[in-house]
N, C-alpha and C positions, 0 to 999 in steps of 0.2 A: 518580474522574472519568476518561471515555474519555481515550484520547489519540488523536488525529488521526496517521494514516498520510497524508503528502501525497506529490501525485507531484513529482517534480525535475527539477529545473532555474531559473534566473533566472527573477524576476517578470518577468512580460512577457515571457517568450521564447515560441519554439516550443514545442506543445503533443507530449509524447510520445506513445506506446503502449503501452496495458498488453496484453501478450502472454498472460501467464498467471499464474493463482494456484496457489501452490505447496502452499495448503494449504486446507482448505475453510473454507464461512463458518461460525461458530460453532465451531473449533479452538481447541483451549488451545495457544497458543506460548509460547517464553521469549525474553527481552533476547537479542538478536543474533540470531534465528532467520529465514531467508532467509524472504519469505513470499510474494513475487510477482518477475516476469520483466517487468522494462522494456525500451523502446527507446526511445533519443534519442536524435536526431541520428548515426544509422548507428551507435550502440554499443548494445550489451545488455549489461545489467546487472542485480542482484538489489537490492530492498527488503527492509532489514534492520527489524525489527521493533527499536523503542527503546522499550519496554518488554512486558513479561512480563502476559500475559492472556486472555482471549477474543477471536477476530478476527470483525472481520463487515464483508464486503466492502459498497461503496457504488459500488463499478464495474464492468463484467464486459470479459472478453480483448475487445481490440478496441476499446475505448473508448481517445480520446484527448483526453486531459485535459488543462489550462492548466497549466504552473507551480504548485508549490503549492496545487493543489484538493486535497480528500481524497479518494480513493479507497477508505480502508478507517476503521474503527476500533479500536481495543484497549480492549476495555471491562474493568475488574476483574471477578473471579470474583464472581457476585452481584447486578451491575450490567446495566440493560437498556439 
């Protein structure tokens, strides 16, 4: 089953910035692998990948997403 890469911060807060993807869509990553460059609230920061799979982005740089939307997926090896 995918697992959802959301963006961060408090429900309801301010929506951040995805800046950049660190790795293209359809990468094999692993557990802790930086995978995208955020901004909130005047900090940047890296998107650690929580688990090991297939990435396939659902947002591109520049987009600014709510609180916990997804931005990406992790799909297992296999899985579309």
């Amino acid at each position: 089953m995918a697992v959802p890469v959301r963006a961060p911060g408090p429900a309801g807060g301010p929506p951040g910035r995805l800046i950049e993807w660190y790795r293209p869509d359809g990468a094999e990553i692993h557990e802790g692998d930086p995978v995208a460059c955020v901004e909130c609230d005047d900090i940047v920061f890296d998107l650690d990948a929580e688990s090991a799979g297939v990435l396939h982005h659902r947002a591109v740089p520049g987009d600014a997403p709510l609180p916990s939307n997804v931005v990406a997926f992790i799909a297992a090896h296999g899985e579309s």
